[in-house]
N, C-alpha and C positions, 0 to 999 in steps of 0.2 A: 504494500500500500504506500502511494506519494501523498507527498502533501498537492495544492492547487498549487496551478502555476503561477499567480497572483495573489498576492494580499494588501488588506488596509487597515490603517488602526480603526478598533470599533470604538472607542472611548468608554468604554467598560474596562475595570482594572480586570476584573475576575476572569474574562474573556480572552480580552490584550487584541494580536490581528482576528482578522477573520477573513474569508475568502474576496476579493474586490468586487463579485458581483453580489453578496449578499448583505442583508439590512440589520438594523438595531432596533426594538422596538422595547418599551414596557408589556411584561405582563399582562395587565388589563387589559391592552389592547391587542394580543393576538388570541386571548382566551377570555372568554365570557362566563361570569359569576355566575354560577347559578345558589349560592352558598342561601336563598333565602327562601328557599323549596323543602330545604333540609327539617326534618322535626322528629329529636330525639323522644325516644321511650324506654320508659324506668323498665328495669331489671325485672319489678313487682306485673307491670304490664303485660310485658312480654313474656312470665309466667302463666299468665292466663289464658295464650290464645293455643284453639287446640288443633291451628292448622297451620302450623309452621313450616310453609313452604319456601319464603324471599331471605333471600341473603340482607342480614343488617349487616354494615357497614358502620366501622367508628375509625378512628385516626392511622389505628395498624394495620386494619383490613375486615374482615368479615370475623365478628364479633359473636353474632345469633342467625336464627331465623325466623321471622316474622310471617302473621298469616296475609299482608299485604304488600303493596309496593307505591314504590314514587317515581320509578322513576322504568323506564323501557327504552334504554337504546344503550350504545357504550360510552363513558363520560370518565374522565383520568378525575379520581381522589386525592386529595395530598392533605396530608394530617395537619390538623391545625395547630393543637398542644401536645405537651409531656416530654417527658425525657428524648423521646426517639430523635426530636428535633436538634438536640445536642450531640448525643452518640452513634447516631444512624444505624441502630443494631439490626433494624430491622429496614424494610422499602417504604421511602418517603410519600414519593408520588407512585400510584397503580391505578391498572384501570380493573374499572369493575362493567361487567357485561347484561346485557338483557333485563330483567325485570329485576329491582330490589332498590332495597330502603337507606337512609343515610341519615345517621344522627350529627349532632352539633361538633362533632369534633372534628370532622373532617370539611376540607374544601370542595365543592362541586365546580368542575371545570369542564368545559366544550369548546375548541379551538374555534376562532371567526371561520378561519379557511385552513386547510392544507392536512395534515395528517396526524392522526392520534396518536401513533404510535412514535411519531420523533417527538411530538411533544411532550409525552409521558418521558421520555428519555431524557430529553432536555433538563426538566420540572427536577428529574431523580437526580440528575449529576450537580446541581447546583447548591452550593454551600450556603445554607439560611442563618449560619450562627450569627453574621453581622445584623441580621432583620429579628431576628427575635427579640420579644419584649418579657420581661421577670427572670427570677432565676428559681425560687419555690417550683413554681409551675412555669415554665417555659411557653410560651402563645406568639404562632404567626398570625400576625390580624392579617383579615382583608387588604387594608389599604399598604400595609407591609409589602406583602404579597404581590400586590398589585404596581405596585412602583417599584420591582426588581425589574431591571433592564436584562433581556433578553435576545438573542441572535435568531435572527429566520432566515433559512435556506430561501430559494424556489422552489417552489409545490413540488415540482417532480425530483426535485432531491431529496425534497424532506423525504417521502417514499421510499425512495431509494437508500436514504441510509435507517429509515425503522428497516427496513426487509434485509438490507446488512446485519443490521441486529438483532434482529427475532433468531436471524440462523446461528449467529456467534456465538449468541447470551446461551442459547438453549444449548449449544455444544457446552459451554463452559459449565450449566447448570448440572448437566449430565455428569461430568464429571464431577462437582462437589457430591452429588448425591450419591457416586459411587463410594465415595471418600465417607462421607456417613454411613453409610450399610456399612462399611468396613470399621470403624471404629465401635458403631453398635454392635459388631460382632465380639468386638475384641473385649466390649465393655461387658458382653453377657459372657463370655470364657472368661472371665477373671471373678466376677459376680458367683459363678459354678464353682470356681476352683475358691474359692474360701468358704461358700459351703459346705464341700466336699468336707474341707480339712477340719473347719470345727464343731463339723457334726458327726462325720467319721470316722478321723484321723488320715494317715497320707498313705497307712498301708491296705488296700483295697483285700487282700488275701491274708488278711488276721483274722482270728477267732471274734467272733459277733455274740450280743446277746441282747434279748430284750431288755428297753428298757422300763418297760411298763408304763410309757406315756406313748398315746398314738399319736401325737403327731410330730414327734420322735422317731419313733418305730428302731431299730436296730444299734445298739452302740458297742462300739469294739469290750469287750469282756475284762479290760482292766481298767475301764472307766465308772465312775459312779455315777449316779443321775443324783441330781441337788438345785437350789436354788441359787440364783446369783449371789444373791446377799451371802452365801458360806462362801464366796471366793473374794468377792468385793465389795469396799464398805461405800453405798449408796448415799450421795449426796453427801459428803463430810460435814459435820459443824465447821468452824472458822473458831470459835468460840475457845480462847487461850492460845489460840496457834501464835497469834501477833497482839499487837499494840494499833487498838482501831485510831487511835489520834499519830498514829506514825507519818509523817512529810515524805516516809521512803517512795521513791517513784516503785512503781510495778505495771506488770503489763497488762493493759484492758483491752476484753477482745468483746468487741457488739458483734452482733448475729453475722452484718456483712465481712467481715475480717476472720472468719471461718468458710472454706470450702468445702463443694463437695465431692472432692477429692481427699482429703485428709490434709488439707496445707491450711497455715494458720499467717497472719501479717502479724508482727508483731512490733509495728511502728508504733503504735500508741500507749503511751507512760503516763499515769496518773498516781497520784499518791492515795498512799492508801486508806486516808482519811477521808476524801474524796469519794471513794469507794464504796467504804465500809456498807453503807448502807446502801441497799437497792437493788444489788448486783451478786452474783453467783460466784463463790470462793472457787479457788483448784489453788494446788500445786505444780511443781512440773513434776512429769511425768505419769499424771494423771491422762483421763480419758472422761473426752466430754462430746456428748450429742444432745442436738436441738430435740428438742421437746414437742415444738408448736408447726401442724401443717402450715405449707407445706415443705419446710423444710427438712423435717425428720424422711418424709418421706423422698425428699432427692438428696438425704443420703449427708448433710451439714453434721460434722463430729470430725474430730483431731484428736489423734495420739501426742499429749505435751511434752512429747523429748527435748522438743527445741523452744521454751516459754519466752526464754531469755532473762527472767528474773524467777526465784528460787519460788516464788508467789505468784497469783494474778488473781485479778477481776472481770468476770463478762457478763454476758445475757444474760439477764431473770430466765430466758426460754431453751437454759441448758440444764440439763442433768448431768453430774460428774460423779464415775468409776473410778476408786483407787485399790491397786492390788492392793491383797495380803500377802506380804512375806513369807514365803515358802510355801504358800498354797496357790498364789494366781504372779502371772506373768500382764503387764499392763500392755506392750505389744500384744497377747491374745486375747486381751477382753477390748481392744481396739476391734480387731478384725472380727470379732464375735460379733458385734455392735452392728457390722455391718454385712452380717449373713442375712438369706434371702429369710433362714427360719427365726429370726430376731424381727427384722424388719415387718416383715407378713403380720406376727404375732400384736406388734405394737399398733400396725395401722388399727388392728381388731380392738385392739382395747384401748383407742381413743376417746377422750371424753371431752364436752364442750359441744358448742354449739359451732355450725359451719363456719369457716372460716378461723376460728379459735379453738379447736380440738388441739388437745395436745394428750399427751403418753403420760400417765400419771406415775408417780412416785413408785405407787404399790404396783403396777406391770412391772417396773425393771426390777426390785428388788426380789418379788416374786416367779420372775421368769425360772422356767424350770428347764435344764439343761442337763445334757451327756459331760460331765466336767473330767477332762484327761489330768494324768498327775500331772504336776509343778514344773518338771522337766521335759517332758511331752510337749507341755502347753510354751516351753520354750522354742523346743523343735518346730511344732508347728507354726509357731509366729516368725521364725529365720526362713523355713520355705518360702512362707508368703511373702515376705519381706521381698527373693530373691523373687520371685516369678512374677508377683505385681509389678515389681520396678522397668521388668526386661517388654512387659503387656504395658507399662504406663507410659512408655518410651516409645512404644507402637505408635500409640494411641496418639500423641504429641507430635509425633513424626507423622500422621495421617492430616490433625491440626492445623497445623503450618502448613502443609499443602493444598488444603481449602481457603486459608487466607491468603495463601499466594494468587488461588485462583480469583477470589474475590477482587484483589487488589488489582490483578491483568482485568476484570471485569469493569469496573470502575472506570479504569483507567483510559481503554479503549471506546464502552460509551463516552467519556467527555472529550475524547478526540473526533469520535465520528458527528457529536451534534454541535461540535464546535468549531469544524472544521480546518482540524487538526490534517488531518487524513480523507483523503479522496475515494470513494467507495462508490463513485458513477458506473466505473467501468467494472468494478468488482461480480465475478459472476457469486450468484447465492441461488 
């Protein structure tokens, strides 16, 4: 692909040249509002209807479905507020097709003239961080919107470079989803293989016996069945550990500064006066998981080998596991924590109301387990150590290779509606 043979500044910094026979317009003026057609409907409403055929639309994309519509033809979306506007995690501008509904959070848009598809391309590549207004809640108004300056081909370019990019994008999409199926894979073989080991240990061809809990069923014959709480003491007091008026800095971990991979950040220092009250004790080398959907269930809990102070403070909406000496290994009540028969067990004995369920005290202490002796449960936590790290390195190395494709994605829509690159002559 060449650039055009000709360029001229467009007077847009964002832009810079642009090809000599093409124009500069505002927003407004090559795409028409239609933002007052729009009429959201509560959550409660849309509970009620019992023929939920139209795609509801809100800022990210199709949110519900409703038993009406607004709208019947195809018209490019572009989200008005929230975070997305800042981190672009998800598509800005899309189009949405056929018959459906559109609440207040997104922009309704229909080109004067020329093609839907470079303008949905255009709308997506353009960085709104300088046109946003708040920082709480992030909002691109109308008139924001409407007074970014924008680049228009001729008609029969614009075409020409959407039908460039239908065929590109969809290649390159192809490709990340390959790259997902494959990490999902890797992520359900690691998910198995710590089941495996702390519900049956690592030797598949040892002696077995029941353990007199079904849903259980089989545990190698030098294991006991018991309760968590005989191996680990649930929730510890804090209570004589320290000096609550102490200025000592220590580390404070909120919900977001835990992953859910087992990684923790441990940039933030608070003293532990500050602390004291409010907040959920650990030491290092403890083990802590979220409590409150939906976090427990994608799996938020850290092994604290690495705290970085001898103490810390985080979420009210953690529960923290600490071994007993010579009876539990804290590397294996990490990886227990996050077996499918832990996990499963906890979604079931969630309490609270939707949205605030959380894993109450008495499931984890009560949880009832195949518990391997002290040394085992050492073995078994070194396997995993070694076999998650070599799947976790998969998985990372699959990662990077969807952001690289993201980034080629990106990067070649805002050359082709920018006219970076010449795609007339391109066969597609």
């Amino acid at each position: 692909m060449q650039p055009y043979p000709a360029y001229k500044e467009s007077g847009v910094e964002w832009i810079e040249k642009i090809p000599s026979h093409w124009t500069t317009t505002q927003v407004k003026r090559a795409l028409e509002f239609l933002d007052h057609m729009r009429i959201p409907l509560s959550a409660e409403v849309r509970g009620t209807m019992t023929n939920k055929t139209y795609d509801y639309y809100g800022a990210s994309g199709i949110i519900d479905k409703v038993d009406d519509y607004l709208f019947d033809e195809s018209l490019i979306l572009l989200g008005e507020d929230g975070a997305n506007l800042i981190n672009r995690s998800s598509p800005l501008a899309f189009l949405a097709h056929g018959k459906f509904w559109v609440n207040n959070h997104a922009h309704i848009l229909r080109p004067r003239s020329g093609s839907l598809g470079y303008f949905v391309n255009l709308l997506e590549s353009i960085d709104y961080v300088p046109y946003v207004s708040g920082s709480a809640q992030p909002k691109l108004t109308r008139e924001a919107l409407g007074a970014v300056r924008v680049v228009v081909p001729p008609r029969e370019e614009q075409h020409s470079i959407a039908a460039f990019l239908d065929e590109k994008t969809e290649a390159i999409d192809a490709l990340i989803a390959k790259k997902r199926r494959q990490i999902a894979l890797l992520q359900e073989q690691r998910a198995a293989l710590i089941n495996q080991a702390v519900t049956k240990g690592l030797d598949r061809n040892r002696p077995m016996k029941d353990s007199g809990v079904p849903w259980i069923g089989e545990i190698p014959a030098e294991w006991k069945t018991g309760r968590l709480k005989f191996i680990a003491t649930i929730n510890p007091s804090k209570d004589g550990a320290l000096d609550k008026e102490s200025s000592a800095l220590v580390t404070f971990l909120p919900m977001e500064k835990v992953g859910e991979d087992g990684t923790i950040q441990t940039d933030t220092k608070k003293t532990v006066s500050e602390l004291w009250h409010g907040f959920t004790y650990f030491e290092e080398n403890d083990v802590i998981l979220a409590k409150i959907t939906p976090c427990f269930e994608n799996g938020k809990g850290a092994h604290l080998s690495f705290l970085g102070t001898s103490i810390g403070f985080g979420s009210t909406e953690f529960h923290v596991l600490r071994e007993i000496t010579g009876t539990s290994n804290a590397r294996y009540l990490y990886y227990l924590t996050r077996s499918r028969l832990f996990r499963a067990a906890g979604e079931a004995f969630m309490t609270g109301s939707a949205g605030q369920k959380r894993v109450p005290t008495e499931f984890v202490r009560d949880f009832t387990l195949g518990i391997p002796p002290q040394p085992e449960q050492e073995v078994i936590a070194a396997f995993l150590d070694d076999k998650t790290t070599t799947i976790d390195a998969l998985i990372a190395k699959e990662q990077k290779q969807i952001e690289l494709h993201k980034e080629y994605r990106t990067a070649l829509i805002s050359a082709a509606v920018t006219g970076k690159i010449d795609v007339r002559d391109v066969g597609v």
